[in-house]
TORMAR-54675 format. One line per 4 residues: their letters; for each residue x, y, z of C-alpha. Coordinates in steps of 0.02 Angstrom, whole numbers, padded with zeros to 5 digits. Layout:
<pts>
A	X Y Z | ...
</pts>
This chain:
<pts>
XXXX	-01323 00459 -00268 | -01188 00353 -00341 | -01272 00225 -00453 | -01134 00129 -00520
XXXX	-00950 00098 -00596 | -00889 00008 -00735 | -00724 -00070 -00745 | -00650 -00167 -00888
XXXX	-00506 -00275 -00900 | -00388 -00320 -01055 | -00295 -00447 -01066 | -00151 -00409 -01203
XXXX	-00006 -00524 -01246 | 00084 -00416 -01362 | 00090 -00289 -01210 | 00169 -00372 -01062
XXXX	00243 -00532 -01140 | 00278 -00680 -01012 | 00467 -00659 -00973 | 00553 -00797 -01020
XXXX	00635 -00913 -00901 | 00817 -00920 -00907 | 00916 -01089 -00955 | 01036 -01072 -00793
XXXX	01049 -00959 -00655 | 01221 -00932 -00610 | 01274 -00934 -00409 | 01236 -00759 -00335
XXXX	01406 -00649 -00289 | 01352 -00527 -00162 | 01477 -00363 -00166 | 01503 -00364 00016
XXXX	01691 -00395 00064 | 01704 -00573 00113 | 01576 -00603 -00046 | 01451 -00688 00096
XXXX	01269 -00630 00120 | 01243 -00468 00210 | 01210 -00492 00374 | 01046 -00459 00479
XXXX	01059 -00386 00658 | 00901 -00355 00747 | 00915 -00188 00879 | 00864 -00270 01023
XXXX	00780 -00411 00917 | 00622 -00356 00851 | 00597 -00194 00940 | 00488 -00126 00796
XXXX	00359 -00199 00881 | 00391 -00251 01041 | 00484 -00142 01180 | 00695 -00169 01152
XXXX	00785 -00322 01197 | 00619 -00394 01294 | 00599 -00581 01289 | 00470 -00575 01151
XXXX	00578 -00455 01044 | 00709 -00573 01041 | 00600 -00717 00999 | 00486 -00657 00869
XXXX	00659 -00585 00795 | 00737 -00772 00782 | 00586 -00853 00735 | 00536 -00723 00575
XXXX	00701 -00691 00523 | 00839 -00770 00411 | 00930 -00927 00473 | 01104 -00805 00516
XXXX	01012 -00666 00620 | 01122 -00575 00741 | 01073 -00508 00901 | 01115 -00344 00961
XXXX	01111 -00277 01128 | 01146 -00100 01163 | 01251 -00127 01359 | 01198 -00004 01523
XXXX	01284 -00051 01655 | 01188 -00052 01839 | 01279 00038 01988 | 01324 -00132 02059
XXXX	01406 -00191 01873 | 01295 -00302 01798 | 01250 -00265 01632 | 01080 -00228 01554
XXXX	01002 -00225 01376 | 00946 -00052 01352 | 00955 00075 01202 | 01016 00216 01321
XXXX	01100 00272 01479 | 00942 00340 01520 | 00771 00236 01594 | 00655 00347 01579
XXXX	00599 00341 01398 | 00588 00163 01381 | 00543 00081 01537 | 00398 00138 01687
XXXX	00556 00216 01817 | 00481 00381 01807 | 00322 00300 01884 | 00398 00209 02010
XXXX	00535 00339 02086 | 00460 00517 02016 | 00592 00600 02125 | 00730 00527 02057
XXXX	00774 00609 01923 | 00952 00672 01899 | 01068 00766 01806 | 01227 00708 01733
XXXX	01359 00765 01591 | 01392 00651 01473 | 01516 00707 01347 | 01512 00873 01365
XXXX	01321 00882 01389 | 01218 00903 01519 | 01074 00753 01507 | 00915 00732 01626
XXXX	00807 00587 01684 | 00835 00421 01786 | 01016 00356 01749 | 01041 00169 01748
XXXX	01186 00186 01860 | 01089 00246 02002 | 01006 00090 02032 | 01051 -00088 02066
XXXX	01001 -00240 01950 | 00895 -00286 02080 | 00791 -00151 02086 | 00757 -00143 01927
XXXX	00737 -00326 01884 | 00599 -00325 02033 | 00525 -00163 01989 | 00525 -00077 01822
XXXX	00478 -00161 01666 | 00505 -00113 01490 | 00368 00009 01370 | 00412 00043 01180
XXXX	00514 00186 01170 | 00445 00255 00997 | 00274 00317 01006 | 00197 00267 00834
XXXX	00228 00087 00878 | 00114 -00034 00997 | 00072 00003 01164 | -00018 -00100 01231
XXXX	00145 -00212 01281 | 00209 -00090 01386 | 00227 -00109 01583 | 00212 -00290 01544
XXXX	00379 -00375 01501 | 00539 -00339 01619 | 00710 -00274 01568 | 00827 -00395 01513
XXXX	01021 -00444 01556 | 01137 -00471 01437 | 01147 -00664 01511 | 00958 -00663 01482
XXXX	00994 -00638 01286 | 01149 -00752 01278 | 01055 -00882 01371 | 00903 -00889 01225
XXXX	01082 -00929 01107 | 01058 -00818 00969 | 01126 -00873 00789 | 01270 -00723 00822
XXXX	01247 -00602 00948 | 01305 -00405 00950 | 01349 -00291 01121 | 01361 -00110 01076
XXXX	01458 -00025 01199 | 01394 00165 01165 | 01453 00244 01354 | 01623 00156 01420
XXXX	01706 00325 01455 | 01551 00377 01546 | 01542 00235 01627 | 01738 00242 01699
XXXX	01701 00390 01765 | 01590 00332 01896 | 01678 00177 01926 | 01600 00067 01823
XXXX	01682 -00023 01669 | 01631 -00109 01508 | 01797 -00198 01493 | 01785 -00277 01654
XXXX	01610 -00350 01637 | 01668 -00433 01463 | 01818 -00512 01563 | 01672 -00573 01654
XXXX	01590 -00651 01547 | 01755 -00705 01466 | 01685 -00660 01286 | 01589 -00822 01293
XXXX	01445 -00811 01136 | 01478 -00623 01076 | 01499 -00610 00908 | 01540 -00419 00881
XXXX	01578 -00288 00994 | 01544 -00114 00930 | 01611 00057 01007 | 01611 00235 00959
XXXX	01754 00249 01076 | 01939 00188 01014 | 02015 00197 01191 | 01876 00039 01234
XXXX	01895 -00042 01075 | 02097 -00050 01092 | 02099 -00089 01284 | 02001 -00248 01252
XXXX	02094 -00289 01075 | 02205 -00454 01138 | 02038 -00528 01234 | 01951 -00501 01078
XXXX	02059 -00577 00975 | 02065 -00742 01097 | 01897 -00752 01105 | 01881 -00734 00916
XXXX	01769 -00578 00935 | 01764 -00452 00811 | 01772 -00276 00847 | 01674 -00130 00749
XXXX	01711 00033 00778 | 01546 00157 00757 | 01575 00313 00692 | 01438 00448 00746
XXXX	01371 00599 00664 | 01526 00679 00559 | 01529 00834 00673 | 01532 00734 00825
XXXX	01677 00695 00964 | 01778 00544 00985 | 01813 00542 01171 | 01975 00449 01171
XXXX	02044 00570 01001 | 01962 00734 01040 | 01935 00729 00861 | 01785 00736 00766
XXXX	01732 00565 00669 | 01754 00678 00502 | 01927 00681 00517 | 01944 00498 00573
XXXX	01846 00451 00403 | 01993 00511 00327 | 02121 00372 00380 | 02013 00213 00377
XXXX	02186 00121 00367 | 02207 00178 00546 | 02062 00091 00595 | 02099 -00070 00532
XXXX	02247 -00092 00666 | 02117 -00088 00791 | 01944 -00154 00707 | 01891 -00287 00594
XXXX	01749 -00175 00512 | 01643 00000 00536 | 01472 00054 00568 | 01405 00205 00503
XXXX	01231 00273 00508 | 01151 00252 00322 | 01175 00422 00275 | 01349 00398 00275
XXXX	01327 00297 00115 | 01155 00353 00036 | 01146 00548 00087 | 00981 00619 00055
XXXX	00960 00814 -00015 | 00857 00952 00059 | 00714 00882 -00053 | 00726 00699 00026
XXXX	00792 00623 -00124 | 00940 00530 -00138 | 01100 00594 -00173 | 01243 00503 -00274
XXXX	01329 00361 -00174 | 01493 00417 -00062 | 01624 00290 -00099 | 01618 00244 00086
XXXX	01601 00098 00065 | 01731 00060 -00063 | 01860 00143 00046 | 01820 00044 00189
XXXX	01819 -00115 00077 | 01955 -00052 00020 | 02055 -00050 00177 | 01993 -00222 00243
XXXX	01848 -00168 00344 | 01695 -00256 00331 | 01537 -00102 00323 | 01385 -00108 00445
XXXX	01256 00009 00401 | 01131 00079 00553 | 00972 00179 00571 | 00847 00055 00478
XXXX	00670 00055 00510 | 00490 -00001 00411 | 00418 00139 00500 | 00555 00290 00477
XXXX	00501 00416 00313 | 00658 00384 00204 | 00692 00445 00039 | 00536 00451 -00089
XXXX	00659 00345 -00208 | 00600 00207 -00109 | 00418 00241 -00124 | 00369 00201 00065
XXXX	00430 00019 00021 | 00560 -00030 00174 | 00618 -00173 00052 | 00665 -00055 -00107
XXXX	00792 00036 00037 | 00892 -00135 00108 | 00916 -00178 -00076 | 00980 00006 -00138
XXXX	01138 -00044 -00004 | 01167 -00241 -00058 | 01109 -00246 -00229 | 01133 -00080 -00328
XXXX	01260 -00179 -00440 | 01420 -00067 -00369 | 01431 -00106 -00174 | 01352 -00200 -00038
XXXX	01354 -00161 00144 | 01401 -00328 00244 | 01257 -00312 00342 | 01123 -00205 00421
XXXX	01063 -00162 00616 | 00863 -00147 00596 | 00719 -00140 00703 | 00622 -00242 00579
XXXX	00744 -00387 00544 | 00628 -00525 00460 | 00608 -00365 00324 | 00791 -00370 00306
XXXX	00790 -00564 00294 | 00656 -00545 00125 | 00761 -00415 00045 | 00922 -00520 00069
XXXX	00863 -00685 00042 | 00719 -00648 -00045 | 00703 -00519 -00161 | 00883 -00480 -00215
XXXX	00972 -00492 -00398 | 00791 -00500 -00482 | 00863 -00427 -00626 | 00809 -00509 -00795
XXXX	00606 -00486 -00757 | 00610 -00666 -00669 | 00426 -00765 -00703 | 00313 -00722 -00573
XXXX	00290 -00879 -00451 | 00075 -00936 -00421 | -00055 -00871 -00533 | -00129 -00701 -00429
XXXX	-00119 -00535 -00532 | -00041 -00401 -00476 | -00202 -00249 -00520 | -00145 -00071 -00511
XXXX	-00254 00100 -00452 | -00270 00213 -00601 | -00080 00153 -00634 | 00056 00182 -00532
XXXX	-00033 00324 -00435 | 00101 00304 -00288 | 00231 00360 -00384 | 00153 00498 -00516
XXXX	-00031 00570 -00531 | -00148 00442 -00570 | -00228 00400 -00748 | -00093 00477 -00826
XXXX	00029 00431 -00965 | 00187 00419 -00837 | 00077 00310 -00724 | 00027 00206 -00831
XXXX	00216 00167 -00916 | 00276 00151 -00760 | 00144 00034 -00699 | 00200 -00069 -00868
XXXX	00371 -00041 -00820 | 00346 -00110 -00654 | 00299 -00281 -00708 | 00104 -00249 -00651
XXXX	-00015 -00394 -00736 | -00149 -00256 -00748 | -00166 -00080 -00781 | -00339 00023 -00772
XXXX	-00436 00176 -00831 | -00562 00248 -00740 | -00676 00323 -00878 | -00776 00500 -00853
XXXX	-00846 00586 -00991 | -00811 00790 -01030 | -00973 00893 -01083 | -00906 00868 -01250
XXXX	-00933 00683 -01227 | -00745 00615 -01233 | -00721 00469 -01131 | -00563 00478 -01048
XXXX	-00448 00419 -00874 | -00489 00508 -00709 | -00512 00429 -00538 | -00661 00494 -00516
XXXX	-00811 00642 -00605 | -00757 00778 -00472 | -00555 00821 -00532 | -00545 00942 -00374
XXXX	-00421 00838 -00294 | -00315 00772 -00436 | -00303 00928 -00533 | -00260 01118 -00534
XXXX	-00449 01137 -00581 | -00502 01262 -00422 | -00355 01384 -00459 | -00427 01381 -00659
XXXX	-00644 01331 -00638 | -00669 01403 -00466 | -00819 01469 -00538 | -00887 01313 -00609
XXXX	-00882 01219 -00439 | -01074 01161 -00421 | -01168 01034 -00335 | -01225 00863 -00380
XXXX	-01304 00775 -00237 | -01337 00588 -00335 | -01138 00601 -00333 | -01067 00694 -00158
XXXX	-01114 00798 -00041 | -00995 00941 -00055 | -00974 01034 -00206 | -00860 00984 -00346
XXXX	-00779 01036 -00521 | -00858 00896 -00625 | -00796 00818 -00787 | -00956 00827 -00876
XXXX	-00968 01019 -00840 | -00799 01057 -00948 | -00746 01014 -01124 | -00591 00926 -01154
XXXX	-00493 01046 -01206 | -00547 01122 -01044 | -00495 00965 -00959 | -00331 00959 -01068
XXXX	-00266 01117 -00978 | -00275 01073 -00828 | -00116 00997 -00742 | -00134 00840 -00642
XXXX	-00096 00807 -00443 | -00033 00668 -00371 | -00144 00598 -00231 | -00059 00571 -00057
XXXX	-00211 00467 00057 | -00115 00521 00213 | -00042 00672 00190 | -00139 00769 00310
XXXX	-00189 00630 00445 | 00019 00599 00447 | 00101 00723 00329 | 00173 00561 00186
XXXX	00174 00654 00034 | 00187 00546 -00135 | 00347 00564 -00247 | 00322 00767 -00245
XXXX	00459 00812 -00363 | 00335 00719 -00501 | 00187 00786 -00415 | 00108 00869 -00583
XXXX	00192 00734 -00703 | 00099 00674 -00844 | -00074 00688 -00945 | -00225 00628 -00924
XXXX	-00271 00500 -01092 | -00414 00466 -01199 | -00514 00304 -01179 | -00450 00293 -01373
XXXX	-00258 00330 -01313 | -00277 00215 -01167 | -00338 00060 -01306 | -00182 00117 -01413
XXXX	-00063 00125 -01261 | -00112 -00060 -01194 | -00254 -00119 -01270 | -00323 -00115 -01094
XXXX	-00440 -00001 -01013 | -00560 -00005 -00856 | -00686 00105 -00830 | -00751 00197 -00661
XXXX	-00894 00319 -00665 | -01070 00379 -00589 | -01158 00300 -00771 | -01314 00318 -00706
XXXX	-01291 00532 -00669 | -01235 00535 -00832 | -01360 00428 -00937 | -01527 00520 -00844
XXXX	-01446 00689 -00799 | -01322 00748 -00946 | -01369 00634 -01087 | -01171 00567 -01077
XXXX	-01190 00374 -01096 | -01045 00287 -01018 | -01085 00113 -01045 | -01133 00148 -01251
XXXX	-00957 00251 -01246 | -00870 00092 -01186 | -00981 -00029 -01282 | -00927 00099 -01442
XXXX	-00719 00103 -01404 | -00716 -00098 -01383 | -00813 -00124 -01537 | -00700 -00011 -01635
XXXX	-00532 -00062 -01569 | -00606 -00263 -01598 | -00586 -00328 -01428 | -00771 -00397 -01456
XXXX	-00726 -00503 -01577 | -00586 -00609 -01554 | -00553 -00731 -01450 | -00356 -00726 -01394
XXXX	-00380 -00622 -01257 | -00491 -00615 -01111 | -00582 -00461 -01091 | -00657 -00427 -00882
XXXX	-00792 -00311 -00837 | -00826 -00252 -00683 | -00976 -00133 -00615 | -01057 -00130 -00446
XXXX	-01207 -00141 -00527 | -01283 -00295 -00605 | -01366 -00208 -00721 | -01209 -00159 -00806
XXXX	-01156 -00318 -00813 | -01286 -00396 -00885 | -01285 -00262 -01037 | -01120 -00374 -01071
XXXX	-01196 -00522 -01064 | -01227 -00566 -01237 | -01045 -00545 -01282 | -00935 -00701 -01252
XXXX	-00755 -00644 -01227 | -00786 -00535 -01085 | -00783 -00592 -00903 | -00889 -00516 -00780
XXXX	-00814 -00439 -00605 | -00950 -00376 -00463 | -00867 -00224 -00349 | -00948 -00255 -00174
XXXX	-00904 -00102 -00073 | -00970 -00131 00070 | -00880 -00222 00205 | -00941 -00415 00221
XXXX	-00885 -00542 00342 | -00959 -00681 00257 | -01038 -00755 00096 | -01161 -00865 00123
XXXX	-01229 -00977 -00055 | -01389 -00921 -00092 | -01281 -00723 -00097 | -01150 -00844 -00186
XXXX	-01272 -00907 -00302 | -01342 -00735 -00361 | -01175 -00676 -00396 | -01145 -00809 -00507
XXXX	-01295 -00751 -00600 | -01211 -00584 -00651 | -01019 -00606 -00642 | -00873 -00740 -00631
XXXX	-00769 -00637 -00511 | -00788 -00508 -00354 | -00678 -00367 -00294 | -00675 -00360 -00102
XXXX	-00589 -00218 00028 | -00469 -00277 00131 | -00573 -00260 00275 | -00693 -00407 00214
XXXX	-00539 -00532 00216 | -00441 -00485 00364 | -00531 -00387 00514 | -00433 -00251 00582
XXXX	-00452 -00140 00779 | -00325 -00018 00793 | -00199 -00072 00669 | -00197 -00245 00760
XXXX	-00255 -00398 00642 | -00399 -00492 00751 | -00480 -00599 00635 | -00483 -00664 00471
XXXX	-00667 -00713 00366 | -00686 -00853 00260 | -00767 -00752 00130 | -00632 -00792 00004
XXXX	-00668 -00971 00027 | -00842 -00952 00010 | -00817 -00880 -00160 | -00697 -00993 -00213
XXXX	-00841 -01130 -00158 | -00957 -01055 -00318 | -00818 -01044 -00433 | -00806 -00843 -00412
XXXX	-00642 -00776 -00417 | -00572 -00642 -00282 | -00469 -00470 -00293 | -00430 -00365 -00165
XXXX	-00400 -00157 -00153 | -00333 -00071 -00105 | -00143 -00114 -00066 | -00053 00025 -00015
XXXX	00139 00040 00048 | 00151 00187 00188 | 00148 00107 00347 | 00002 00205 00444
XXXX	-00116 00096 00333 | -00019 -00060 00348 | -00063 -00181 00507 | 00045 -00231 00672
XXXX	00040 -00386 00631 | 00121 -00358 00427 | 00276 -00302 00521 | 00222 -00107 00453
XXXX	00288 -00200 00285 | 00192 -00206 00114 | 00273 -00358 00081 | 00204 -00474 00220
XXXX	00030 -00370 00191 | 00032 -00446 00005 | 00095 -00620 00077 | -00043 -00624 00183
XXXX	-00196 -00588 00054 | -00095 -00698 -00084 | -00027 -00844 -00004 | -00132 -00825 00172
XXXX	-00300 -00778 00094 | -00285 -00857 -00062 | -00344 -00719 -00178 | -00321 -00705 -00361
XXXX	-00251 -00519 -00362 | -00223 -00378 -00272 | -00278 -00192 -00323 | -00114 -00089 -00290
XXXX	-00050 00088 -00293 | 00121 00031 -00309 | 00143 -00111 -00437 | 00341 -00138 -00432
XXXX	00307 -00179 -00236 | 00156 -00321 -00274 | 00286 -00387 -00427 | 00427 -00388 -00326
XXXX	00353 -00508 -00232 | 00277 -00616 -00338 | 00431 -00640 -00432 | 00521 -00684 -00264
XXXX	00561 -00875 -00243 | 00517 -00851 -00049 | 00339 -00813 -00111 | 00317 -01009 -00134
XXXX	00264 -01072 00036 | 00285 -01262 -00036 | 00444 -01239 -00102 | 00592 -01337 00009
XXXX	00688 -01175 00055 | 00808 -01091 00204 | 00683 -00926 00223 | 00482 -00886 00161
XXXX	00393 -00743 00174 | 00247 -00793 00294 | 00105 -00732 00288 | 00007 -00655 00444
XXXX	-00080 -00729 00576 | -00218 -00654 00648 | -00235 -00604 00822 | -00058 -00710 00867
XXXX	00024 -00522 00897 | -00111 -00490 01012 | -00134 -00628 01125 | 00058 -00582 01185
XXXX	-00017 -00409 01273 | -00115 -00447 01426 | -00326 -00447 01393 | -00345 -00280 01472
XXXX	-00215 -00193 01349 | -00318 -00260 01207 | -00398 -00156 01082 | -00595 -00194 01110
XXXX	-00681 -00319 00996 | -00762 -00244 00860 | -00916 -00324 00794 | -00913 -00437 00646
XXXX	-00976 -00363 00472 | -01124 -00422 00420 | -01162 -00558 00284 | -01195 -00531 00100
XXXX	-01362 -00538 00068 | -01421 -00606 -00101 | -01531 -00434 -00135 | -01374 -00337 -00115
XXXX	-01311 -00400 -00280 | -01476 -00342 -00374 | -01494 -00181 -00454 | -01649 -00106 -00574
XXXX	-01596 -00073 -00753 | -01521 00083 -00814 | -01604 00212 -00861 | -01610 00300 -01017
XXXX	-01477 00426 -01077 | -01580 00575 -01106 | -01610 00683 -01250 | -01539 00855 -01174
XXXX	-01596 00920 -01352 | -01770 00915 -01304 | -01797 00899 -01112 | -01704 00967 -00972
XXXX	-01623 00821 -00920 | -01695 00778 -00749 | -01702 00604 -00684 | -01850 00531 -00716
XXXX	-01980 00519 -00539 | -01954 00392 -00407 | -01799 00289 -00479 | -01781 00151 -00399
XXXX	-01645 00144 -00272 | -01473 00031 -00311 | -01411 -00122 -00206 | -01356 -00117 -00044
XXXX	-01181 -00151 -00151 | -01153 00032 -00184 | -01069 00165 -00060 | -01146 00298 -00045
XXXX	-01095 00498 -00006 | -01145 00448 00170 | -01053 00320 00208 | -00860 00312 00117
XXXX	-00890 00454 -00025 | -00818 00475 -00191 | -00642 00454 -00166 | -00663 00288 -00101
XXXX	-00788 00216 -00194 | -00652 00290 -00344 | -00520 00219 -00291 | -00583 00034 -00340
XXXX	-00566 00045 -00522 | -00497 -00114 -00573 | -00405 -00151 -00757 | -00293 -00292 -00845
XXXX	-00130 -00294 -00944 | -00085 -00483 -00941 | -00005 -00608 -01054 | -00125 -00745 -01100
X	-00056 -00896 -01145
</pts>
């Protein structure tokens, strides 16, 4: 059984140095080709959650998003002319027609191919305005609003008078051929309120040129994938890239899907930049850049952060797009007005640390030397080593004692794969079982959570990066260190004593005896804690894995016995049914009551573990714990993300300023789907009790000179604090190992 782990935090000033602030900060160019701020144009408003161009959509999109958010509305036209907001020519795949008329389905060819399913055309608007409503047309996104919100008219989105507002005409040729045009319907609606018309088709774009120009309407002309047909040219887009000039005479600007710009290899890295958008710029076309989504795998460069991508096309210090079309706008907002031209390691804004996991284990293999630089790299407050202990008794970094998972160890130790039931249930290759020289040839794995529940692999071309360190090489890198391990195992069981190893390497490197920087411990066991007691730098952190939904004092009170500050899971802060947010605890404000500080682990970026209600962005998930929960740091796999952030201006909610990054509110996305749509309640964790915090004392480390190492009869069980193997295992439990690189003032 797992007994306990031991975490220690450091905080160095000669390590990670306050950045100083800068005397002036001069008025921020952007590189797009009026100089402005990019723009931000929501695909049918906020259709990343809700289904396109519905009523909520286009509210939630104007309400989270930057003061200058466009509107775009992809035009269908019924078969009586009046136009609708939908992404295709096609109903079926995002609204309930196939329901309603199964026998309707047709066939048509549109541009040379043959396409099936329910055709817009075929029906009038007031059919479908009385009949069909709208369901989200990509399946990883919510449900649960679909068949409840009807299709929209264009007048519909004009009427709610967007900031700007975008019609993307994809199908005029199609259209003309059964009697139907585009051109006419604008004349219609006599260009009133429309922004930007956009067209893959030049034929459309020139034939409504003069009432464009009246109605001080710019046109964009969309250029599809490069192998692709222009229907009025006959010529593929390829060779129209090749004369942007041309374009100019007939279009104030260009959109192009991303790729256009930032190509990505076989490998899903990014290739060098194209000079796209140079040449455009060049020729006097303004550059709109398509195909952006928080929950669309990009390139690993971006390290499943949606934010790191907006700001590789507006602030890579060479080019900036003038503006982006996104299913996610308010993400788009943050990066533009937000989190842009942070060059110079601005101060961080508030006081909350940002904590890594064993480094920057999104982005190399954790508790190794490239994490750990790169964690420091990143701007992260703390770094942390997980301690185990070889058979040889060398303290060193490793997530956890069983190094299946992060290492090469079952191609090399097969044979030494054994069982250890106090620590899992499954067989494992364990630390203590191989020297560390053993340990030293061994290469290390990154750790991907989700790649086989949804296939996200972690930055693979570094996938075996790195070396593991030495608790000694860790003090020397940072003068940090945390440690993680099953102490208890190892003191009764192998005679390896964790907590004398650790006691040993801080005594030696004299972090117990000075009093410039504070040093944090953190077990969930009391016991450990109180063997640090009697030394007065060090702070005291209790790990309470379990899941809690509340604190009450007299729990309060007995923590306050053992430690000055508690790591939480998420899932104690914030409760969570099917990726919806339904509730939020007032745990945090409990603890604050006695005085006991809060973390939080663990933060991750891919979007499968990120909530509804954070917009599927990391960004609004760390808003939400830091500025909506009020904790004092956040445990994070990918440091440069947390930073980011906390660096960001928009991060202070009582600052006087045009955009913030909100944080979440609970159980607002779901009170817009009807009650029987709604995930079921889930019941609320149960309290901390007070005799969860207490643990017996450790037990000896045994003499495996003279006995045979067993544990010694009926030990005493630990608190109700520690996981288990039955209930979240070793990889979880691991994975909240907790330590600081901070400048103290």
């Amino acid at each position: 059984m797992l007994r306990f782990f031991i975490f220690f935090f450091l905080f160095i000033h000669s390590c990670v140095a306050a950045p100083k602030i800068p005397a002036a900060v001069p008025a921020t160019k952007w590189l797009t080709l009026n100089g402005q701020e990019p723009a931000v144009v929501a695909r049918g408003g906020f259709s990343g959650l809700f289904p396109e161009s519905s009523a909520s959509a286009n509210d939630l999109a104007i309400s989270t998003s930057s003061p200058g958010l466009t509107m775009l509305c992809n035009l269908q036209m019924t078969k009586d002319g009046v136009g609708l907001c939908l992404s295709d020519i096609r109903l079926d795949n995002a609204t309930t027609i196939s329901t309603l008329f199964p026998k309707a389905q047709k066939t048509y060819k549109v541009y040379g191919q043959d396409l099936k399913g329910w055709f817009v055309l075929d029906y009038s608007a007031d059919t479908i305005f009385s009949n069909v409503s709208l369901v989200q047309n990509i399946f990883s996104r919510p449900s649960i609003f679909d068949g409840q919100m009807p299709v929209s008219a264009v007048e519909d989105v004009l009427g709610i008078k967007p900031p700007k507002f975008w019609l993307s005409v994809q199908y005029d040729a199609f259209y003309m051929e059964h009697k139907l045009s585009a051109a006419a319907y604008l004349r219609s609606l006599r260009f009133r309120g429309i922004t930007f018309i956009s067209s893959p088709e030049i034929g459309f774009l020139k034939s409504i040129g003069m009432d464009a120009l009246r109605a001080k309407t710019k046109l964009i002309f969309e250029f599809k994938d490069p192998e692709a047909i222009e229907p009025t040219t006959n010529k593929k887009y390829s060779e129209i890239l090749k004369n942007l000039a041309a374009i100019k005479a007939f279009a104030s600007g260009v959109l192009v899907p991303k790729d256009y710009i930032w190509a990505l290899d076989s490998a899903n890295y990014l290739k060098p930049a194209s000079t796209f958008v140079a040449d455009a710029h060049k020729a006097g076309l303004e550059v709109y850049a398509s195909g952006f989504a928080n929950d669309y795998r990009t390139s690993y460069n971006y390290s499943y952060d949606p934010s790191a991508e907006y700001l590789q096309f507006v602030d890579n210090g060479q080019f900036s797009v003038d503006g982006f079309i996104t299913d996610f706008p308010p993400t788009a907002s943050q990066a533009i007005s937000c989190l842009s031209h942070q060059k110079g390691n601005l101060p961080k804004i508030g006081n909350a640390l940002v904590i890594t996991h064993n480094g920057a284990s999104g982005e190399y293999p954790g508790c190794t030397d490239l994490a750990y630089q790169k964690a420091v790299d990143d701007g992260a407050d703390v770094i942390d080593c997980s301690v185990q202990m070889s058979k040889d008794g060398i303290a060193f970094c490793h997530d956890s004692a069983d190094i299946t998972a992060t290492t090469n160890a079952m191609t090399t130790f097969m044979s030494r794969a054994t069982s250890v039931p106090e620590i899992q249930p499954t067989n494992g290759i364990f630390s203590f079982d191989l020297t560390w020289a053993e340990i030293q040839s061994l290469k290390p794995q990154i750790q991907s959570p989700f790649s086989t529940s949804g296939g996200f692999q972690r930055n693979p071309a570094n996938k075996n990066a790195g070396k593991f360190m030495t608790l000694v090489d860790f003090l020397e890198f940072g003068k940090a260190k945390a440690v993680t391990g099953n102490a208890a195992y190892l003191a009764s069981k192998k005679g390896l004593g964790i907590v004398d190893a650790v006691k040993s390497a801080l005594t030696n490197s004299t972090l117990d005896k000075q009093s410039t920087q504070n040093v944090l411990i953190q077990s969930d066991d009391s016991s450990v804690l109180s063997s640090f007691e009697a030394v007065p730098p060090y702070t005291r952190v209790l790990s309470i894995d379990k899941e809690i939904g509340d604190a009450p004092k007299p729990s309060v009170d007995e923590i306050k016995k053992h430690a000055e500050a508690v790591n939480l899971k998420r899932s104690s802060l914030d409760t969570i049914s099917e990726s919806f947010a339904t509730g939020k605890t007032n745990v945090v404000e409990e603890m604050h009551k006695g005085n006991i500080s809060v973390y939080v682990s663990v933060l991750r970026n891919e979007y499968i573990s990120i909530a509804f209600d954070y917009f599927s962005d990391p960004t609004v998930e760390l808003a939400t714990f830091i500025a909506g929960n009020g904790v004092d740091g956040v445990i994070t796999e990918f440091p440069a993300t947390a930073t980011r952030y906390l660096r960001s201006p928009c991060s202070d909610l009582n600052k006087d300023q045009p955009y913030a990054i909100l944080p979440a509110e609970a159980g607002a996305l779901l009170s817009v789907a009807a009650k029987e749509a709604q995930p079921p309640a889930i019941a609320p964790s149960p309290p901390l009790d007070a005799k969860d915090v207490i643990d017996p004392p450790l037990p000896p480390v045994a003499n495996i000179g003279s006995s045979d190492g067993e544990a010694p009869p009926h030990a005493p069980p630990h608190s109700g604090t520690i996981a288990t193997s039955a209930n979240l295992g070793l990889s979880l439990l691991a994975i909240l190992a907790l330590g600081v690189l901070f400048a103290v003032e």
